[in-house]
Chimera marker file (.cmm) of the C-alpha trace (Angstrom):
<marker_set name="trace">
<marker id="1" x="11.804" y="19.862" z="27.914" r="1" g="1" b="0" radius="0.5"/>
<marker id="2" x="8.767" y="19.407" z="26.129" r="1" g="1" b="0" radius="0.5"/>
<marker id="3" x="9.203" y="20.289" z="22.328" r="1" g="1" b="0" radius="0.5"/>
<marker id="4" x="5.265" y="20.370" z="22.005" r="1" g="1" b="0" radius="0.5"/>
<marker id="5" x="5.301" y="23.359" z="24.344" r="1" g="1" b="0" radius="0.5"/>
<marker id="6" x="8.205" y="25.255" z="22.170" r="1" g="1" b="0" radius="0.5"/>
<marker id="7" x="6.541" y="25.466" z="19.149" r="1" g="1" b="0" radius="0.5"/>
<marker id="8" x="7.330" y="28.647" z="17.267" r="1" g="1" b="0" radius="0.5"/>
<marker id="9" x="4.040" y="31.004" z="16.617" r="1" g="1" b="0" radius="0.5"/>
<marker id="10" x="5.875" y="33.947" z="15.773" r="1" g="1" b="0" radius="0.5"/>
<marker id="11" x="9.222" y="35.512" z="14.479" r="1" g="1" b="0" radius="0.5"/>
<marker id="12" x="10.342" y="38.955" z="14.039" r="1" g="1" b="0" radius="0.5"/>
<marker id="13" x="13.589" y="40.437" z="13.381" r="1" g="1" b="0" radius="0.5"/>
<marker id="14" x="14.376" y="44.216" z="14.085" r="1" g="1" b="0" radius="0.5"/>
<marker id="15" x="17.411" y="45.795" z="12.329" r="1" g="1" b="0" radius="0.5"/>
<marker id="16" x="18.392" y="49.397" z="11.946" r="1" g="1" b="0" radius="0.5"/>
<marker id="17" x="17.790" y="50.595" z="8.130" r="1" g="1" b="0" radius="0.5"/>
<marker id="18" x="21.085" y="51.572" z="6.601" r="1" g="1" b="0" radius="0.5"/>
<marker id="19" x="21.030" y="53.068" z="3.467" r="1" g="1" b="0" radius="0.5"/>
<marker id="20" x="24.783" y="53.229" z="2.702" r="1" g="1" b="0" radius="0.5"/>
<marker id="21" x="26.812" y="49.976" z="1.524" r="1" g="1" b="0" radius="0.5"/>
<marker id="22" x="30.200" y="49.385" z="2.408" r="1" g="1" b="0" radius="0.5"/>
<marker id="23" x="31.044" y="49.990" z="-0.943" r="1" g="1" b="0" radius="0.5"/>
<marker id="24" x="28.443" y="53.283" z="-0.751" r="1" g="1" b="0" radius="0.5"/>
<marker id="25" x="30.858" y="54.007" z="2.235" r="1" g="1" b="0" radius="0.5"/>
<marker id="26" x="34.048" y="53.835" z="0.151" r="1" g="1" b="0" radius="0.5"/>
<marker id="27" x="32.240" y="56.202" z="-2.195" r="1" g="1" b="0" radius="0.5"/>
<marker id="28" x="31.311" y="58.785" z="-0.185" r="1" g="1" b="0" radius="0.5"/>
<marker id="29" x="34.677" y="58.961" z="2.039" r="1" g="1" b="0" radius="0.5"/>
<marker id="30" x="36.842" y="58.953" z="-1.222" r="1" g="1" b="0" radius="0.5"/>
<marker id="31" x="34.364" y="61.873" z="-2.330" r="1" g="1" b="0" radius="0.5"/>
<marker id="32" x="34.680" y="63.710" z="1.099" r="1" g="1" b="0" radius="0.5"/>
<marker id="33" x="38.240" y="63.197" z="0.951" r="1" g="1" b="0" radius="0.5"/>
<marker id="34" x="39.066" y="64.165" z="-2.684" r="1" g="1" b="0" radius="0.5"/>
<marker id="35" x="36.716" y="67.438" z="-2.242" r="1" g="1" b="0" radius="0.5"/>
<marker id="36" x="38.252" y="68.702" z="1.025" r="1" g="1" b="0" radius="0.5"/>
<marker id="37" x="42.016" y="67.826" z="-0.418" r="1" g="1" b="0" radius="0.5"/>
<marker id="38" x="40.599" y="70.327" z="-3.640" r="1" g="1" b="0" radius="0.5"/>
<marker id="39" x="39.754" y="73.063" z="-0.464" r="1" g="1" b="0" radius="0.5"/>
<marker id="40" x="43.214" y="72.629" z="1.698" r="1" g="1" b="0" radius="0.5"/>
<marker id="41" x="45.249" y="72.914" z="-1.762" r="1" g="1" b="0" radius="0.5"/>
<marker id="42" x="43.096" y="76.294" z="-2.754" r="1" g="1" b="0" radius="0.5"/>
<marker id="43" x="43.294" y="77.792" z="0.451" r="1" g="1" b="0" radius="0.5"/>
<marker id="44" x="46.997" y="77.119" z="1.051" r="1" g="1" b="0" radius="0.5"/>
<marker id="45" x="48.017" y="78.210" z="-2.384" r="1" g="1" b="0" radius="0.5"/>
<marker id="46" x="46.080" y="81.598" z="-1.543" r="1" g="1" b="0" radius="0.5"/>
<marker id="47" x="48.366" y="81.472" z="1.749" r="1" g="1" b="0" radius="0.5"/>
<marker id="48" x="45.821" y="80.698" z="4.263" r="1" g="1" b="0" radius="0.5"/>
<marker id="49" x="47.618" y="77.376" z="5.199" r="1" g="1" b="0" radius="0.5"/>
<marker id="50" x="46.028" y="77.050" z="9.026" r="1" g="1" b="0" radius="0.5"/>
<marker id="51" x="42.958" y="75.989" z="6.920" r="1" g="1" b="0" radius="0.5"/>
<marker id="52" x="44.815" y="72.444" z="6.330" r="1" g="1" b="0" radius="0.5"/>
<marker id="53" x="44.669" y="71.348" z="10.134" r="1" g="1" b="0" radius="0.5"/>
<marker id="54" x="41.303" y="72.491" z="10.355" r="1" g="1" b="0" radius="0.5"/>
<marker id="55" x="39.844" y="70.563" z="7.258" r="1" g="1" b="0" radius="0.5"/>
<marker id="56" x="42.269" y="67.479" z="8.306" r="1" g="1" b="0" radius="0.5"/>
<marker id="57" x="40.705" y="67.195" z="11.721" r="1" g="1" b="0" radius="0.5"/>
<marker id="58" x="37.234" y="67.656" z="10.293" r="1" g="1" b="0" radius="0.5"/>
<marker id="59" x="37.724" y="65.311" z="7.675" r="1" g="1" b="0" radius="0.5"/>
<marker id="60" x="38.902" y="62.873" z="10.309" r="1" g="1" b="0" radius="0.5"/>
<marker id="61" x="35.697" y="63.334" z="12.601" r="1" g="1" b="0" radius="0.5"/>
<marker id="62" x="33.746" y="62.526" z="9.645" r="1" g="1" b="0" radius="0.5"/>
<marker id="63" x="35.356" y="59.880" z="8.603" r="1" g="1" b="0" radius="0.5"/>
<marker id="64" x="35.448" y="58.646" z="12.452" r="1" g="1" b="0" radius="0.5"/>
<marker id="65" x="31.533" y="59.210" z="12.758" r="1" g="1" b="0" radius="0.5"/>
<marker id="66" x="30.972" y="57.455" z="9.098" r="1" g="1" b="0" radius="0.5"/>
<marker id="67" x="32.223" y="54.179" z="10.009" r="1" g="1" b="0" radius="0.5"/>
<marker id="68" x="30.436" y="54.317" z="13.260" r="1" g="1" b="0" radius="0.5"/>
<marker id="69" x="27.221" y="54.107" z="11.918" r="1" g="1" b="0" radius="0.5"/>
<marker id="70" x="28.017" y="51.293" z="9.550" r="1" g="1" b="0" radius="0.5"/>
<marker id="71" x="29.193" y="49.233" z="12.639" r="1" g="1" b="0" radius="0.5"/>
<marker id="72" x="26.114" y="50.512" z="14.383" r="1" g="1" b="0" radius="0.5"/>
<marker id="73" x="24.197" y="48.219" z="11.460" r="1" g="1" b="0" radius="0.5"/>
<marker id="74" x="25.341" y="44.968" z="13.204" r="1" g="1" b="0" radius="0.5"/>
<marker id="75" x="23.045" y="46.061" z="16.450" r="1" g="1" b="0" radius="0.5"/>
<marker id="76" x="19.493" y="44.110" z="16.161" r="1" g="1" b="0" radius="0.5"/>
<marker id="77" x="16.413" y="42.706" z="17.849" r="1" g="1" b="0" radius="0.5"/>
<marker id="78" x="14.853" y="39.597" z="17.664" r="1" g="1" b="0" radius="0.5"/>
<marker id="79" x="11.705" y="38.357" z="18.799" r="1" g="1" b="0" radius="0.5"/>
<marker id="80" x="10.369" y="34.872" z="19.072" r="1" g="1" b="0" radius="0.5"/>
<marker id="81" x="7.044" y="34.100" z="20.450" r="1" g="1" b="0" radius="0.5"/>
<marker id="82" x="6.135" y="30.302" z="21.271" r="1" g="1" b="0" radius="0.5"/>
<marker id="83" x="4.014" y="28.969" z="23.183" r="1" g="1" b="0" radius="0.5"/>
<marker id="84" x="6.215" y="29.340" z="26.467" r="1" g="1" b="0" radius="0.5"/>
<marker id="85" x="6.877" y="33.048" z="26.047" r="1" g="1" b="0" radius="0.5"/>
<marker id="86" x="7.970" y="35.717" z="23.963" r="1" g="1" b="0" radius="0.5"/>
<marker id="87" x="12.015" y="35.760" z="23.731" r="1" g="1" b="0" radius="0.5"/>
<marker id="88" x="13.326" y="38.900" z="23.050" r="1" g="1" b="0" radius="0.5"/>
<marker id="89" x="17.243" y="38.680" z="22.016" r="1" g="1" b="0" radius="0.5"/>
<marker id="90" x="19.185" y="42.051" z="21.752" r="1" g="1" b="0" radius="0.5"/>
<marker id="91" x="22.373" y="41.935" z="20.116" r="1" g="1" b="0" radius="0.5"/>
<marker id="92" x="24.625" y="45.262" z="20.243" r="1" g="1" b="0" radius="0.5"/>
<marker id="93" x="26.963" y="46.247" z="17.566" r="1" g="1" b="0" radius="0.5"/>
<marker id="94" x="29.625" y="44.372" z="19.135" r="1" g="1" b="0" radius="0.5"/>
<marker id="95" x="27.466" y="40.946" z="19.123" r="1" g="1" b="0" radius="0.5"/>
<marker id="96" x="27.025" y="40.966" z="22.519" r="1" g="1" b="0" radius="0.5"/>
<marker id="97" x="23.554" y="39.298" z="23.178" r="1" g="1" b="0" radius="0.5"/>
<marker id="98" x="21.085" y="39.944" z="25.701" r="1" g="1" b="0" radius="0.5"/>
<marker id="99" x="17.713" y="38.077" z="26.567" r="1" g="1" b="0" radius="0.5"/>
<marker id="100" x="14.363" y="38.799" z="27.932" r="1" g="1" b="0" radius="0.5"/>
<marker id="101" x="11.409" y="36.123" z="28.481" r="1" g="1" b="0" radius="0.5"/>
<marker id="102" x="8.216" y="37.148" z="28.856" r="1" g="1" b="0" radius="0.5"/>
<marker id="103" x="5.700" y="34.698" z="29.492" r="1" g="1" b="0" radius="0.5"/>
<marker id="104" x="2.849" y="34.878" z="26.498" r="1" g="1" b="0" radius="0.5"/>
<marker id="105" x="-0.251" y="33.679" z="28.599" r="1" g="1" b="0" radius="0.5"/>
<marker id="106" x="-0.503" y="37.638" z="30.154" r="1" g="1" b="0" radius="0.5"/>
<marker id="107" x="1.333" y="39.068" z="27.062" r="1" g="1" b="0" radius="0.5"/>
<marker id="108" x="0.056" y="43.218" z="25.873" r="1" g="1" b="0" radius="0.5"/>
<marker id="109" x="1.086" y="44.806" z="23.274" r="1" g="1" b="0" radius="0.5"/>
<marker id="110" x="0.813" y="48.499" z="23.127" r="1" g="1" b="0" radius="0.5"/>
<marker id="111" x="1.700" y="51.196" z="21.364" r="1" g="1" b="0" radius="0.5"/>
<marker id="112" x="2.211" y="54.448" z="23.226" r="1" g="1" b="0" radius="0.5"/>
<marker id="113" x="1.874" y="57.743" z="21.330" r="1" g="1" b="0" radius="0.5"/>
<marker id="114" x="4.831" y="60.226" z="22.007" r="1" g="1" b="0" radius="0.5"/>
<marker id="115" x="3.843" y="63.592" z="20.924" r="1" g="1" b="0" radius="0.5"/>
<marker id="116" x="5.967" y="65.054" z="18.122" r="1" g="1" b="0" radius="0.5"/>
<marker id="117" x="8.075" y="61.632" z="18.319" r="1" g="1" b="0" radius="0.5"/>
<marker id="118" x="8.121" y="57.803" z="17.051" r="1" g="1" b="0" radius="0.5"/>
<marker id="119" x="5.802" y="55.745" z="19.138" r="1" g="1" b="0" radius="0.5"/>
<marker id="120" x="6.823" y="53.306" z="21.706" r="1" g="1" b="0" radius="0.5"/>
<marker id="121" x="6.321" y="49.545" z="20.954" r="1" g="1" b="0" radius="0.5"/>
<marker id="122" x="5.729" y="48.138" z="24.544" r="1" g="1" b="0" radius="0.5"/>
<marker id="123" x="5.849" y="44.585" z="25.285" r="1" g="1" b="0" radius="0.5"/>
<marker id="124" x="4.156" y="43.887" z="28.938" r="1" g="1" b="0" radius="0.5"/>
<marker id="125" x="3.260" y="40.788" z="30.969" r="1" g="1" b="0" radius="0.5"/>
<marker id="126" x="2.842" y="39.874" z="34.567" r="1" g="1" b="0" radius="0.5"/>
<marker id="127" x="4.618" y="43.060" z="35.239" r="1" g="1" b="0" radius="0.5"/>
<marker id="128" x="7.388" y="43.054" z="33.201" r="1" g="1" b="0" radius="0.5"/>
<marker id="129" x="7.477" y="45.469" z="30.740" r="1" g="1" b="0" radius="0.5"/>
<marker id="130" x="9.772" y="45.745" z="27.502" r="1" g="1" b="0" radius="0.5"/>
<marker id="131" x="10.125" y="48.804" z="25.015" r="1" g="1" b="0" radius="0.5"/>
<marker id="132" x="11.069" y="46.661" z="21.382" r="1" g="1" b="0" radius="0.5"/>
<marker id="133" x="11.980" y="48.382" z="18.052" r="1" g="1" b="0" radius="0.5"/>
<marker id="134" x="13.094" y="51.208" z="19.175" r="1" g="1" b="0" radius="0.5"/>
<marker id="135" x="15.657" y="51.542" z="16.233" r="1" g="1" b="0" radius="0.5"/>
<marker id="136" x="12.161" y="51.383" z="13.852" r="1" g="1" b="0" radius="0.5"/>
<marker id="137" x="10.066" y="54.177" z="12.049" r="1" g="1" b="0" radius="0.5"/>
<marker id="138" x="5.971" y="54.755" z="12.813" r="1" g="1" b="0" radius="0.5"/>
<marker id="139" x="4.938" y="52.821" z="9.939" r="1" g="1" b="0" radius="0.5"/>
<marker id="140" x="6.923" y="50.007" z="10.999" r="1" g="1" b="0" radius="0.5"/>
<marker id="141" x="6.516" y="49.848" z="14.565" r="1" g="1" b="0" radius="0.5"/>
<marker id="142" x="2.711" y="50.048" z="13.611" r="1" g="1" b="0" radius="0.5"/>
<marker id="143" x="3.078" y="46.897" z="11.199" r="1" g="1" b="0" radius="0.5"/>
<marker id="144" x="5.107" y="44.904" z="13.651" r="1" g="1" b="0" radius="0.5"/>
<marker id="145" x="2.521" y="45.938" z="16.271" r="1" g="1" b="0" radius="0.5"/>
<marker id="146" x="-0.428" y="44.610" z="14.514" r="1" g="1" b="0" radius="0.5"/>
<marker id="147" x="1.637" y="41.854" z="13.145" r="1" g="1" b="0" radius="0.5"/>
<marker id="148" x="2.252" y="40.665" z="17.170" r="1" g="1" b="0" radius="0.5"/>
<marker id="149" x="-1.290" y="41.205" z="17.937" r="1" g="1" b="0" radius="0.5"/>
<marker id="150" x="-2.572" y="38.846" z="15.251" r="1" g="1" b="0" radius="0.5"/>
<marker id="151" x="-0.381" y="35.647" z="15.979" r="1" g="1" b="0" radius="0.5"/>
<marker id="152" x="-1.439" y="36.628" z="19.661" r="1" g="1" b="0" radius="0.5"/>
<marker id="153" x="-4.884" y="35.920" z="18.763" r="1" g="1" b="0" radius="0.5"/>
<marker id="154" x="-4.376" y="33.010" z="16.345" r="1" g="1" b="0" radius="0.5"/>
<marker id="155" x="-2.513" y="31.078" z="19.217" r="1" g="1" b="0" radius="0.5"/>
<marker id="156" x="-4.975" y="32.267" z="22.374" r="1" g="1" b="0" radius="0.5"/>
<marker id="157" x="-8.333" y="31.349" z="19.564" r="1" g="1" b="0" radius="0.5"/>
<marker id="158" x="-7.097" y="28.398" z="17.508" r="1" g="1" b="0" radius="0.5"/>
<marker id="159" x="-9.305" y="26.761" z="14.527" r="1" g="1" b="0" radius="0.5"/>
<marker id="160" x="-10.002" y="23.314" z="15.493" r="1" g="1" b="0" radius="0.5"/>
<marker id="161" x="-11.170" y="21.417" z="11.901" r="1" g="1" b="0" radius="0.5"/>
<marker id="162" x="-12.865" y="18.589" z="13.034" r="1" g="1" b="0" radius="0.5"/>
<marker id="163" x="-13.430" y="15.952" z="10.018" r="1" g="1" b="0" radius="0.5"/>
<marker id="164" x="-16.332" y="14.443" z="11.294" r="1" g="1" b="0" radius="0.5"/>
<marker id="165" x="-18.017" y="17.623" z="11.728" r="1" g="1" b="0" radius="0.5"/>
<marker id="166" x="-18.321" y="18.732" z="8.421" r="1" g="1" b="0" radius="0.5"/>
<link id1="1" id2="2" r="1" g="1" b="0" radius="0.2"/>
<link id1="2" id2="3" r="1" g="1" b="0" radius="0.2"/>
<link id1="3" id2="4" r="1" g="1" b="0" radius="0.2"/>
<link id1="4" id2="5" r="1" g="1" b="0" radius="0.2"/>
<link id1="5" id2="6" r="1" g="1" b="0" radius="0.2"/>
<link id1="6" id2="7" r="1" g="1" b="0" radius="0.2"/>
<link id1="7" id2="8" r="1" g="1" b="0" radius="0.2"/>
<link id1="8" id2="9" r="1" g="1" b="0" radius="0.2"/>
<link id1="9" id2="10" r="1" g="1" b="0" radius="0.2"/>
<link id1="10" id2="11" r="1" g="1" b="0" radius="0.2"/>
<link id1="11" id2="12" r="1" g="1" b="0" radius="0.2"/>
<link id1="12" id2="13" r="1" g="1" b="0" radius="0.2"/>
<link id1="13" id2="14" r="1" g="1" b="0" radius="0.2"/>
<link id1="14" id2="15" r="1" g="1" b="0" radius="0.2"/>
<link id1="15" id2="16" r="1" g="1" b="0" radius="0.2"/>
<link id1="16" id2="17" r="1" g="1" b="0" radius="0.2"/>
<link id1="17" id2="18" r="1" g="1" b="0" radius="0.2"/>
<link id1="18" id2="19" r="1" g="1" b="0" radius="0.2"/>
<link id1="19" id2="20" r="1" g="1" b="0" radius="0.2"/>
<link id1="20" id2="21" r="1" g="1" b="0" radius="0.2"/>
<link id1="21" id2="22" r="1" g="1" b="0" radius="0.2"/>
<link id1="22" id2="23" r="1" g="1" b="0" radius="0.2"/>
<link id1="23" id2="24" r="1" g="1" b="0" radius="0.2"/>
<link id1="24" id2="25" r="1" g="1" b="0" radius="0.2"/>
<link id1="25" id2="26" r="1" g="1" b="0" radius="0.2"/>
<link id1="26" id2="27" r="1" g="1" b="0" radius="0.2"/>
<link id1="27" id2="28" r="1" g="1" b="0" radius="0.2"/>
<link id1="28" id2="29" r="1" g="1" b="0" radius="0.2"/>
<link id1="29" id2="30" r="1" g="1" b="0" radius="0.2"/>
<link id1="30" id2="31" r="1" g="1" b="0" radius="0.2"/>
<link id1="31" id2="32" r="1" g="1" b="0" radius="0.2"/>
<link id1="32" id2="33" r="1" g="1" b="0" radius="0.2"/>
<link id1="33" id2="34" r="1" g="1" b="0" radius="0.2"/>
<link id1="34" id2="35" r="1" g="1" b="0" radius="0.2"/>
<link id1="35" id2="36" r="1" g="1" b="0" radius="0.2"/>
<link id1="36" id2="37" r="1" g="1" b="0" radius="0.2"/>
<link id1="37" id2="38" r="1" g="1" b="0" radius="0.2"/>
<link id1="38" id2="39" r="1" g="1" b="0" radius="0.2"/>
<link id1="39" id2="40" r="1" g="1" b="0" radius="0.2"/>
<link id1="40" id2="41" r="1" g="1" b="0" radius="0.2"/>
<link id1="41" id2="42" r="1" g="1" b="0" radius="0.2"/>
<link id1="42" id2="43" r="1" g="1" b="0" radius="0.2"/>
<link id1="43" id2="44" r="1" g="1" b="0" radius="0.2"/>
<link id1="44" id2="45" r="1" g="1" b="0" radius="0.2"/>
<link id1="45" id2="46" r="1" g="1" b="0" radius="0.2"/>
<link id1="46" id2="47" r="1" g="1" b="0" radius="0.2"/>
<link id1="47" id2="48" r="1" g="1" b="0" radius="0.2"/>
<link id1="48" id2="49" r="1" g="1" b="0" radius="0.2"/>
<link id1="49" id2="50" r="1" g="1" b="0" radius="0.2"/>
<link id1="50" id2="51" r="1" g="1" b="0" radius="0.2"/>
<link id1="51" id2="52" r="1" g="1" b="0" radius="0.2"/>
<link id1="52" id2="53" r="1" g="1" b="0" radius="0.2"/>
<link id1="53" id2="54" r="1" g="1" b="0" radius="0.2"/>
<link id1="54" id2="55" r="1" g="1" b="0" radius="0.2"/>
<link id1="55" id2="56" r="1" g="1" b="0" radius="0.2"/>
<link id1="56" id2="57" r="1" g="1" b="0" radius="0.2"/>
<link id1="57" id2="58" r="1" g="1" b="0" radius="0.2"/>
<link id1="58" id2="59" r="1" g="1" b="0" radius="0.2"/>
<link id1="59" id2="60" r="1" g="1" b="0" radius="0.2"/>
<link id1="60" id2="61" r="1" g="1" b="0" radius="0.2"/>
<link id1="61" id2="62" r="1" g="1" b="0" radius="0.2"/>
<link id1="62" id2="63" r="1" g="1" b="0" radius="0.2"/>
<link id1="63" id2="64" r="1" g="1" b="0" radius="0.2"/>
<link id1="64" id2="65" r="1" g="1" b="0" radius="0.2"/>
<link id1="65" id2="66" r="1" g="1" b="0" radius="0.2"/>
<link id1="66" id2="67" r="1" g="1" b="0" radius="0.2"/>
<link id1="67" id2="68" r="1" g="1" b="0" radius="0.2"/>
<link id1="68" id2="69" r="1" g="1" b="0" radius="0.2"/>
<link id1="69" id2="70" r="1" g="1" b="0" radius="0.2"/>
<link id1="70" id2="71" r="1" g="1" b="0" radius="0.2"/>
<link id1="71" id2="72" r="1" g="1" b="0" radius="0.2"/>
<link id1="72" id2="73" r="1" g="1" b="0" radius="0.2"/>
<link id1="73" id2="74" r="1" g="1" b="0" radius="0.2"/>
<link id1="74" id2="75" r="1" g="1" b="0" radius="0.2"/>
<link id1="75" id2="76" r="1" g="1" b="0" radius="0.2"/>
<link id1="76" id2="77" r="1" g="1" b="0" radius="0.2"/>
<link id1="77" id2="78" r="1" g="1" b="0" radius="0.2"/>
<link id1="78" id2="79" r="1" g="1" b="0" radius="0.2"/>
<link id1="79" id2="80" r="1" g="1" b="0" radius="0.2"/>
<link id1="80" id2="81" r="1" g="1" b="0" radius="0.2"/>
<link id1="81" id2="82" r="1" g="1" b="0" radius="0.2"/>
<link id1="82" id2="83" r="1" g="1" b="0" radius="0.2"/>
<link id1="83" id2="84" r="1" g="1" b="0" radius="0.2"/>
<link id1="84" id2="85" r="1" g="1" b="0" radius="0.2"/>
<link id1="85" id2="86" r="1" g="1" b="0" radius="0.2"/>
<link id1="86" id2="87" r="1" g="1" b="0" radius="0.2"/>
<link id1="87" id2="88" r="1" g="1" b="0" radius="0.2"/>
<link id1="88" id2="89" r="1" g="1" b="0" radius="0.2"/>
<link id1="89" id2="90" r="1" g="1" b="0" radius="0.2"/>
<link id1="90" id2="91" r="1" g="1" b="0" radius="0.2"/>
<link id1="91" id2="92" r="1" g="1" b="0" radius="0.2"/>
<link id1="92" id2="93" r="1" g="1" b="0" radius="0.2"/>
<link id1="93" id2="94" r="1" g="1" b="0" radius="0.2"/>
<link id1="94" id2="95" r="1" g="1" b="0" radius="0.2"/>
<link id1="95" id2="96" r="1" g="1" b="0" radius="0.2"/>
<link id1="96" id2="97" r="1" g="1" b="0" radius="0.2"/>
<link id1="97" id2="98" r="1" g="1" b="0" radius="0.2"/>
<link id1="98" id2="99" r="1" g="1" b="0" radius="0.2"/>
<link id1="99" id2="100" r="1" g="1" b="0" radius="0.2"/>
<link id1="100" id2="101" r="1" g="1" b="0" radius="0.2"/>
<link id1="101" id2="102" r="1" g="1" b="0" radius="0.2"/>
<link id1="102" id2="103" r="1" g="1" b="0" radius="0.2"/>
<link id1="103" id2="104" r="1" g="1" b="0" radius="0.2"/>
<link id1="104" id2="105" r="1" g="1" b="0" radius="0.2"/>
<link id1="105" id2="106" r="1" g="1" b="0" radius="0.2"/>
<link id1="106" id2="107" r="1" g="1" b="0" radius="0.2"/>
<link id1="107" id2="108" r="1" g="1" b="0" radius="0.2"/>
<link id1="108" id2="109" r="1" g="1" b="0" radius="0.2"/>
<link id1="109" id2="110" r="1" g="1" b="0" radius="0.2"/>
<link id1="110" id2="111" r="1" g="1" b="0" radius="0.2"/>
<link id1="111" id2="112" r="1" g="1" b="0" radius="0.2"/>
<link id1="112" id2="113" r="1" g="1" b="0" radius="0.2"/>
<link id1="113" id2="114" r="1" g="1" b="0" radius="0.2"/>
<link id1="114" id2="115" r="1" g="1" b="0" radius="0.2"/>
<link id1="115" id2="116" r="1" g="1" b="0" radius="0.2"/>
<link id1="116" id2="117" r="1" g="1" b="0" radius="0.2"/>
<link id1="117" id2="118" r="1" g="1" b="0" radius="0.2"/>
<link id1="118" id2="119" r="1" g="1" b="0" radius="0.2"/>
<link id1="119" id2="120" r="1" g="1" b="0" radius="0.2"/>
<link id1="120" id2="121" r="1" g="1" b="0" radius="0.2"/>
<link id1="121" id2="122" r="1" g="1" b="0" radius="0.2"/>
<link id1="122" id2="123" r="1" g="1" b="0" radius="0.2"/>
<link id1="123" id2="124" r="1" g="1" b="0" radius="0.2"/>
<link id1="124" id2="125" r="1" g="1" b="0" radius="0.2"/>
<link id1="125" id2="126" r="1" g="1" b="0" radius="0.2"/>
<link id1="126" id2="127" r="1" g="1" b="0" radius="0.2"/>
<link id1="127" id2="128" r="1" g="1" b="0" radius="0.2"/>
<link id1="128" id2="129" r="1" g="1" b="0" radius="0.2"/>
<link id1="129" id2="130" r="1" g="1" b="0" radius="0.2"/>
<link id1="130" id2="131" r="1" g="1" b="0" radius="0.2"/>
<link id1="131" id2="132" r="1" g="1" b="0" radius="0.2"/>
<link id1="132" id2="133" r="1" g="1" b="0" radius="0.2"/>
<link id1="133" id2="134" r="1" g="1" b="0" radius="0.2"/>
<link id1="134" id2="135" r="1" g="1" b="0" radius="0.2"/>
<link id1="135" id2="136" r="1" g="1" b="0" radius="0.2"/>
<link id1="136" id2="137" r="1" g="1" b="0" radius="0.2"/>
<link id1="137" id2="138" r="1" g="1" b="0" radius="0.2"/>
<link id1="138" id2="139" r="1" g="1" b="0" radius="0.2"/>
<link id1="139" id2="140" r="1" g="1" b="0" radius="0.2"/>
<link id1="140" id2="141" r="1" g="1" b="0" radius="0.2"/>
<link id1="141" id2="142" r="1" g="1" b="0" radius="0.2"/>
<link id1="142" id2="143" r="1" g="1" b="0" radius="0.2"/>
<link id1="143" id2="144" r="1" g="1" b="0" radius="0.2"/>
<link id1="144" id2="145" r="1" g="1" b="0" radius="0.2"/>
<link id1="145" id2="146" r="1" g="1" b="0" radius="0.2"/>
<link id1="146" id2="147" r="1" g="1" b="0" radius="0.2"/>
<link id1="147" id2="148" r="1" g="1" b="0" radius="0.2"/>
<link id1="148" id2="149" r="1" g="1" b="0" radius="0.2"/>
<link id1="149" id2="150" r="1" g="1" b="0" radius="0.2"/>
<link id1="150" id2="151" r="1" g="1" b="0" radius="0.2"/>
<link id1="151" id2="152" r="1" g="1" b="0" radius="0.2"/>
<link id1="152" id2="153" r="1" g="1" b="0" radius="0.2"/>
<link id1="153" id2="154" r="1" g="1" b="0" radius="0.2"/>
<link id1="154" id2="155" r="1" g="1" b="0" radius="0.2"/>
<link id1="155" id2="156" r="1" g="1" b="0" radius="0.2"/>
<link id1="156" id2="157" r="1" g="1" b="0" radius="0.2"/>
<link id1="157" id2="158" r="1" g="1" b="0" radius="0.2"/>
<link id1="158" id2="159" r="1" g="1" b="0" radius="0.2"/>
<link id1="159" id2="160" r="1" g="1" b="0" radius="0.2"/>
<link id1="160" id2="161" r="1" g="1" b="0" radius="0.2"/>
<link id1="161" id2="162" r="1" g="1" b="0" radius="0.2"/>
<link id1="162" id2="163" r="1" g="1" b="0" radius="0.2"/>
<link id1="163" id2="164" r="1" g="1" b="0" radius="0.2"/>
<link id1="164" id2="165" r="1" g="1" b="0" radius="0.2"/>
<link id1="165" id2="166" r="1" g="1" b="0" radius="0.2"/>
</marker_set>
């Protein structure tokens, strides 16, 4: 392989925002927990004790649901654009990795408007197409968009400086 041909023109990484820490995490299940323990003691003092299981199971769920969004924070997108093609390397929350090549000679970028909904971030070439971002906001996705579109051009109309020309 030719390292000439492999040079890097463009780097993106996509990762789902997640406001809550691990230590945010702790906070807000010790909260939860402490609050709904106040609710199960009131309500079985004033003898309506079935409330217990019902708060307990709840508490669990949320608890359950919680920590599957934090593990959802490993899940990401990367995108590398060289001069061979644009790489696009999915990893899930479990680190599994995925990869798609597309090559960058034919390479569109659009973004489709979804009525009412986020805009798609389409990646298309020789016909292959790609959705990318998805886990992104509009603001974003329009960023990255225009961000893609510009090293597109920079790499298909390069700047020669020529000394001896000037």
């Amino acid at each position: 392989m030719n390292d000439a041909l492999d040079t890097l023109v463009f780097q993106a990484e996509v990762v789902p925002y997640r406001s809550l820490s691990p230590r945010g995490l702790s906070l807000v299940i010790g909260g939860m927990c402490a609050v709904s323990l106040a609710v199960t003691v009131l309500f079985w003092w004033l003898g309506a004790w079935p409330v217990a299981g019902f708060n307990g199971g709840e508490m669990l769920i949320a608890v359950v649901l919680l920590r599957a969004n934090v593990r959802a924070r490993r899940a990401r997108e990367v995108l590398l654009l060289s001069e061979r093609g644009l790489r696009i390397l999915r990893f899930d929350q479990d680190g599994k990795r995925t990869e798609s090549v597309l090559p960058s000679d034919w390479l569109n970028v659009t973004l489709t408007e979804r009525p009412g909904r986020v805009p798609g971030l389409f990646l298309s070439a020789r016909g292959q197409t790609e959705e990318v971002a998805k886990a992104l906001g509009e603001d974003e996705k329009r960023d990255l968009a225009e961000a893609l579109r510009g090293a597109l051009y920079r790499w298909r109309n390069p700047i020669f400086d020529n000394p001896q020309l000037r």
